[in-house]
C-alpha positions as CSV (number, residue, x, y, z in Angstrom):
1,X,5.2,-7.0,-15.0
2,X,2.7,-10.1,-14.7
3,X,0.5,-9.9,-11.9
4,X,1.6,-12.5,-9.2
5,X,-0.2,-15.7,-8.3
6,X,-2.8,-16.9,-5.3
7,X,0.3,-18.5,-3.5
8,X,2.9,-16.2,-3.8
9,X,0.1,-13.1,-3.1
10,X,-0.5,-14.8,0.2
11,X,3.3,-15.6,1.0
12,X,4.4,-12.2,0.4
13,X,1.2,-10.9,2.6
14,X,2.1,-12.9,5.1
15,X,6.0,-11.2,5.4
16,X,3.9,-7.9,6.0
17,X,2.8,-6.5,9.0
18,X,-0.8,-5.6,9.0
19,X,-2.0,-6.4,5.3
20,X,-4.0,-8.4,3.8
21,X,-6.2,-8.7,1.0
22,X,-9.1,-7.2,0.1
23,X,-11.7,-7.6,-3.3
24,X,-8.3,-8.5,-5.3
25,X,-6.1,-5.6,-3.7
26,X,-3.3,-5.3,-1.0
27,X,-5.1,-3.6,1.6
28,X,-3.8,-1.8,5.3
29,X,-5.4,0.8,7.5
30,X,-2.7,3.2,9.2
31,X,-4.0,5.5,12.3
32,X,-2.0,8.2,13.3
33,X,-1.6,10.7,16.1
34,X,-4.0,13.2,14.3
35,X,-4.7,14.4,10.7
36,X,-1.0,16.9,10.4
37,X,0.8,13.2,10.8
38,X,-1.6,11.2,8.4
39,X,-1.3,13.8,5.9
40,X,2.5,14.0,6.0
41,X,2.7,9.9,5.9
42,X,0.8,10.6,2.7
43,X,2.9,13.5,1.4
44,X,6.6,10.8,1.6
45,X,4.7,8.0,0.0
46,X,3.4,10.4,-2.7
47,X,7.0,11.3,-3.4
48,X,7.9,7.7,-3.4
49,X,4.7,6.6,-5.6
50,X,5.5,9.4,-8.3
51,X,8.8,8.4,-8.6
52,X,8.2,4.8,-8.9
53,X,5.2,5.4,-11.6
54,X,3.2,3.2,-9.0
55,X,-0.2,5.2,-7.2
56,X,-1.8,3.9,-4.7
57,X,-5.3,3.9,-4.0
58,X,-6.0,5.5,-0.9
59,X,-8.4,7.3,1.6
60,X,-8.0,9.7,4.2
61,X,-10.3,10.9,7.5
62,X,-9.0,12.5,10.0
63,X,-6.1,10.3,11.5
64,X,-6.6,7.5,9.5
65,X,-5.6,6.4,6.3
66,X,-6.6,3.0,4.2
67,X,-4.6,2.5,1.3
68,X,-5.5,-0.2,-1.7
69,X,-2.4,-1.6,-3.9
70,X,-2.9,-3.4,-7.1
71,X,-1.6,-3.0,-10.3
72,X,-4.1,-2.1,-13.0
73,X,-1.9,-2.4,-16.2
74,X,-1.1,-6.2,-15.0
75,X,-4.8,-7.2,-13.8
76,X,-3.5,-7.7,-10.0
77,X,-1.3,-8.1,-7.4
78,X,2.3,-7.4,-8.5
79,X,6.3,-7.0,-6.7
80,X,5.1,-3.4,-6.9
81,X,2.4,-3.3,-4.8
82,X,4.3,-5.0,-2.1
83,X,7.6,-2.7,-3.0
84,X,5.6,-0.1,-1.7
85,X,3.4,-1.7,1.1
86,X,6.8,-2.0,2.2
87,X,7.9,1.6,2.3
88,X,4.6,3.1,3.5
89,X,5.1,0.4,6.5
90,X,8.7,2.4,6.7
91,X,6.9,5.6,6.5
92,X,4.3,4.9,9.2
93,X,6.9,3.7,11.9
């Protein structure tokens, strides 16, 4: 998998709710109702990640977590990373 271009990085970002692009990486903060419900948002996408072979970079405090997608084996932005910007946005609702 190639890592995707400026233009089809921003069209795809622009389908998505929330995301955007940070220092080369799809980027979204998601706040919960308190730290039980952010850490079980991260516990389906783990699930998800694993089985996909595709880890996201992430962080957690509290009730809010930011997560960073890019693919490091293709230098970038790839399908994956919005495969599974897509399913966390799934998760969080």
């Amino acid at each position: 998998m190639s890592a995707m271009d400026e233009q089809d990085i921003l069209t795809a970002t622009a389908a998505l709710d929330g995301w955007n692009v940070e220092a080369g990486k799809l980027a979204k903060s998601f706040r919960f109702s308190d730290f039980v419900a952010a850490f079980g948002f991260m516990s389906k996408v783990a699930l998800v990640a694993e089985k996909v072979d595709h880890h996201p970079e992430w962080y957690n405090v509290y009730n809010t977590v930011k997560v960073e997608l890019t693919t490091h084996d293709a230098g970038g932005i790839t399908a994956k990373d919005f495969e599974l910007a897509a399913a966390m946005d799934r998760f969080a609702n």
